[in-house]
Structure formats: C-alpha cells, structure tokens
C-alpha positions in Angstrom: 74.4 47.3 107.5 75.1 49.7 104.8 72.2 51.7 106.1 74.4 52.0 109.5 77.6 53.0 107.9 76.0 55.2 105.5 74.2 56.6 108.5 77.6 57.0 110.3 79.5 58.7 107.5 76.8 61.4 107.9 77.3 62.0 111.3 81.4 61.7 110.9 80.7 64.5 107.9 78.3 66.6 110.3 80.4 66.7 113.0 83.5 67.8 110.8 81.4 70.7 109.3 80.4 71.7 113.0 84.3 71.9 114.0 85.2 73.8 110.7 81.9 76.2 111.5 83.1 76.6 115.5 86.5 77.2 113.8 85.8 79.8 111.1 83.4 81.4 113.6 86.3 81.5 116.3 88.7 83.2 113.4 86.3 85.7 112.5 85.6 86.8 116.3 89.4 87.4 116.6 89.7 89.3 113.6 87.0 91.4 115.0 88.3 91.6 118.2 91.9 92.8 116.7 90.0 95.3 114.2 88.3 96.9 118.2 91.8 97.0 120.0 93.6 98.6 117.2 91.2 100.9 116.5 89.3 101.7 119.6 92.1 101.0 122.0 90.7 99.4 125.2 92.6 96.7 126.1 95.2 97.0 124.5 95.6 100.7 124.9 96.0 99.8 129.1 98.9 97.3 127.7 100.5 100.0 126.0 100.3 102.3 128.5 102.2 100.5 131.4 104.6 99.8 128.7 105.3 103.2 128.4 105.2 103.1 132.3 108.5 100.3 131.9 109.9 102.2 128.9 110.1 105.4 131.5 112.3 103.4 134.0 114.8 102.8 131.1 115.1 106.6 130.8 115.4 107.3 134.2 117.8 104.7 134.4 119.6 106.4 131.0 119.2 109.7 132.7 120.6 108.7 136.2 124.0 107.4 134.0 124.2 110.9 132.2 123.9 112.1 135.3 126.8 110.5 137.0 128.8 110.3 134.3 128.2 113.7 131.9 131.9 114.0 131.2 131.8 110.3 129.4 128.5 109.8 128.4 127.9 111.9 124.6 124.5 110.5 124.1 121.5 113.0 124.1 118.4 114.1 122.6 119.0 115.5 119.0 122.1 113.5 118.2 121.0 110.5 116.0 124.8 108.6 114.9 123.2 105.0 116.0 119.6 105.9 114.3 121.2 104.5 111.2 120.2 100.9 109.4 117.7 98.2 110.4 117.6 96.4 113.6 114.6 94.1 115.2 111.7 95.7 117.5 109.0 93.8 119.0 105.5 94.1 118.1 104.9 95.5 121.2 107.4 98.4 120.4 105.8 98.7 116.8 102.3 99.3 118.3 104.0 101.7 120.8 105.9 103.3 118.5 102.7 103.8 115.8 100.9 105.8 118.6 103.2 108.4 118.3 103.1 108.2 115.2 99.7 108.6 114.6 100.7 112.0 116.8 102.4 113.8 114.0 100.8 115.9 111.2 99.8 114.0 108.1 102.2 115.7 105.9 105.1 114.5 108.5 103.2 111.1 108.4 103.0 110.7 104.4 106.7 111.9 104.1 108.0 109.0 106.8 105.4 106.5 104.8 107.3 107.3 101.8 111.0 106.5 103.4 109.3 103.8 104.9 107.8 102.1 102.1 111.1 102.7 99.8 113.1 100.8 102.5 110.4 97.7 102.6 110.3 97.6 98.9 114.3 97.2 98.3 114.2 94.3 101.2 110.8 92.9 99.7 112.6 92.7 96.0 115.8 91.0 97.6 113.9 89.0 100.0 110.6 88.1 98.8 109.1 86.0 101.7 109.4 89.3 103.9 106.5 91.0 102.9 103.3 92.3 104.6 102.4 92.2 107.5 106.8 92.1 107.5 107.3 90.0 110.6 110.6 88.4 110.6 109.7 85.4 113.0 109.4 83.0 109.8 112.7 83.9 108.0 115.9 82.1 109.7 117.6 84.0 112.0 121.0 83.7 109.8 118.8 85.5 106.8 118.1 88.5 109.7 121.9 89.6 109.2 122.1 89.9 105.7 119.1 91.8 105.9 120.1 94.2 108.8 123.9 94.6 108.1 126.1 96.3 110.6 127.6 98.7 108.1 124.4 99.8 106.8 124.1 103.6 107.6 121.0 104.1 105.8 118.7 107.2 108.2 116.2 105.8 110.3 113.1 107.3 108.1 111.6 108.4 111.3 114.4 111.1 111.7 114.1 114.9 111.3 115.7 116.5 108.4 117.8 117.8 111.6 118.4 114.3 112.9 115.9 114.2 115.3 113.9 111.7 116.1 110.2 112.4 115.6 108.8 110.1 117.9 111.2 110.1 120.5 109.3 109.6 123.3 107.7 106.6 121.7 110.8 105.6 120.0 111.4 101.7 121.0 113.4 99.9 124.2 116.2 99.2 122.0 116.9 103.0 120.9 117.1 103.7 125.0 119.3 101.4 125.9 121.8 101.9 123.2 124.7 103.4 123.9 125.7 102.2 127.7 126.6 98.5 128.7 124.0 96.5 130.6 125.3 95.2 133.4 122.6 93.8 135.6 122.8 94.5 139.6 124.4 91.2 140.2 126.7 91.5 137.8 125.4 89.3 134.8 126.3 91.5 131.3 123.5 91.6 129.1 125.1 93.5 126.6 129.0 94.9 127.1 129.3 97.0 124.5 128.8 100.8 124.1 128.8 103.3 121.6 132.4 104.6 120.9 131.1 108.0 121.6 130.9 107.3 125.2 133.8 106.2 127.6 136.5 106.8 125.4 138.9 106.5 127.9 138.3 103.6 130.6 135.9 100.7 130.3 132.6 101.5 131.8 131.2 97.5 132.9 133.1 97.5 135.7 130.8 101.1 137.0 128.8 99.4 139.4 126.6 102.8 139.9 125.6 102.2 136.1 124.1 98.4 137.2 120.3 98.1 136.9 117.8 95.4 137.4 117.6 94.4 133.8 116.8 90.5 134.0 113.4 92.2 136.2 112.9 94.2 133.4 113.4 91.9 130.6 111.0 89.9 132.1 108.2 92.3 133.0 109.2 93.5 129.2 108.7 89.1 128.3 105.8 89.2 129.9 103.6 92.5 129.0 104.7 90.8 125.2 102.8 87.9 126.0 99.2 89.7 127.9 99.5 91.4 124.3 99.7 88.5 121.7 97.2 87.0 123.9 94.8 89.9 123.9 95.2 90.1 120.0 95.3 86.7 118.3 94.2 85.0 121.6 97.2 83.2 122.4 100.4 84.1 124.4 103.7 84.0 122.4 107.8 85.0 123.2 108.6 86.2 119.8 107.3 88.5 117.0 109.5 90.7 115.6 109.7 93.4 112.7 111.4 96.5 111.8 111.3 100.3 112.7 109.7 101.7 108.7 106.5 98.2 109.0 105.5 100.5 112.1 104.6 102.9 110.1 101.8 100.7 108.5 100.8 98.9 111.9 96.9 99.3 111.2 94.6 96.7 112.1 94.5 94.8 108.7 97.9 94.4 108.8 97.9 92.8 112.1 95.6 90.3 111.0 97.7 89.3 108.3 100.0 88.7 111.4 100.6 84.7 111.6 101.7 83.3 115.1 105.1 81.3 115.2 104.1 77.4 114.8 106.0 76.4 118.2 104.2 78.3 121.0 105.9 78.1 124.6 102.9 78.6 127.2 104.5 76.1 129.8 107.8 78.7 130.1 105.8 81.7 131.1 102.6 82.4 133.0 100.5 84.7 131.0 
C-alpha cells in the first residue's frame, strides 16, 4: 500500500516537472522568437508595413480636409503647438515609430535618448511601478492622468530644435488625427474636438465632406494590434500601451520584459 502511494507521488512529481519543463521550454522559444522579429524583422516587419499602409489613409484623409478646407485648417508639417506633453500610443505605434527612429543618425538618436530618458526618469521617481519595459496597462487608468496632465507643455523629445518632428512619417496615429473632429460617415463622433488653431469661426462636426470611415479603421487598427501581440508573445490582446520617449528604447530585451494584461479577450475579436 505505501509502496503504491509512494509509487504514485512519483509519478504526480514527474508529471509536474514535465509541465514546468514544456513550460519553461515554451517561454524560452518565445523569447527567442521576439529576439528574431525585433531584430531580423520578418513577421513582424510585414505587420508593420501594412500599418504604415492604414497610417497613409489617415493622411490622405488629413490631406483631403486641408484640401477642402485650407482657409480653416492651420495644421501642417513643421508646426508642432500639440507635440507638447505625454499621451498614450500603442505598442504597435511604438514599434512603428522606432523604425524611424532607427533611420536617424546616431548623434540625432543619442540626443533624443537623452530627452527621452530624462522624461522616464522624473515619471519613474514619482511613479515607481512605471518602469521598464514602461507599459502603462498595469497602472489604473485614473493614475494615467496625473501622469499625462493636460497642461503639461513639456517638447515632445522627438522634435527638431526647429519644432519639427523627426520622425514624422513614422510619427504615431494619434499625432495624425489631432487637430480635426472625427466624425465617422454615419455620423457617430469619435472625437468632437479640434485644435483651436483650426475652425476658429464655425463648428466643423457638422462638415459632412470631413466624415471618414473611422469605426473600419479603428477596427482594422484593433485588429493588426492583435496579429502583433500574437506574433510576439503568442497570444492576441486589445490593449498595451506606453508613451512616445519608451519608443526610443523599444529593443528586443525590452519587449520581453513586456508582461501581457491578466484578462485576455479572444472571444471579442477574431485574430
């Protein structure tokens, strides 16, 4: 009898070392698997490019509003009064967004790293809990606003010492769609505010030639998100956020650090 059980606990003890090898073995794959898209591209390279594909029908959509409405629209290339304080991207903007920046000349690159890493350190020392890989996902959502106030004009560190931005044609969906109201074709206001620069004078949401297919686009946007999580930690997730100076240290060790939200949501999106 106490042969049996002893015999038992053996097996129960084998079994759980086989799951924790299969596990650590599984880890260990998808860390190497990261390490190969951020560094070698592939996969995730093809991701990024159709985002940049979906990032250029935002700026024709900008462009067609300039276009129609150049005597009330001030927004263009070179002027940078939103580019100030922090706001939320997506990881799939960071990654975007650290191509380019992998474009520039190292000097360029070490003097945006030190901007960068001055900003992370003053929210790091108030805010402890937000430090590398600096997603925001685990902190309350109440705790973003105090750490991204609306009056704080501090210069996005990715800006010129003329104000331009130095990555603007990797800059992120957020930075080309500021500035007009988005008013989806049917109607349905995403966001009714504008910059006080444009439309001075009458209230633009009611421009029906400014409408755009946004909900479409938020959800191709949703679901490119999702093919990339999965492609990278093997599992398809909604939501990881950071901020515009972490992209500037977006390398492959840093991603691993990255730790997926505890509540996943697979039934409310095919991947």
């Amino acid at each position: 009898m106490l042969q049996n059980q002893a015999g038992q606990r053996c097996q129960i003890v084998s079994s759980r070392n086989f799951i924790l090898i299969l596990c650590a073995a599984f880890m260990i794959d998808c860390i190497r698997k990261r390490h190969n898209y951020i560094n070698d591209g592939g996969e995730m390279n093809e991701i990024l490019d159709r985002y940049g594909k979906l990032l250029g029908e935002v700026d024709r959509w900008f462009d067609s509003c300039l276009s129609l409405h150049s005597d009330e629209i001030e927004c263009h290339r070179g002027c940078s009064e939103c580019c100030r304080g922090l706001f939320d991207i997506t990881l799939l903007d960071a990654l975007y967004l650290k191509r380019g920046f992998d474009l520039l000349t190292l000097a360029v690159q070490q003097a945006v790293r030190d901007k960068a890493s001055a900003r992370l350190e003053d929210l790091s020392a108030e805010w402890p809990e937000f430090g590398r890989p600096w997603m925001l996902n685990h902190i309350p959502e109440e705790q973003w606003d105090a750490m991204m106030p609306e009056e704080d004009e501090t210069p996005c560190p990715l800006l010129s010492d003329t104000g331009a931005c130095l990555v603007y044609a990797y800059r992120p969906m957020t930075c080309r769609l500021n500035g007009i109201p988005l008013i989806d074709i049917d109607g349905e206001p995403f966001f009714d505010e504008w910059c006080t620069l444009n439309f001075v004078e009458n209230d633009p949401t009611g421009h029906e030639d400014i409408r755009h297919p946004f909900n479409d686009l938020f959800t191709r946007e949703l679901l490119l998100f999702r093919e990339l999580t999965r492609t990278l930690f093997g599992q398809a997730v909604s939501e990881l956020d950071t901020i515009i100076p972490a992209a500037a240290f977006l390398d492959a060790d840093t991603v691993n650090l990255i730790h997926l939200p505890e509540v996943t949501d697979e039934h409310i999106l095919p991947s």
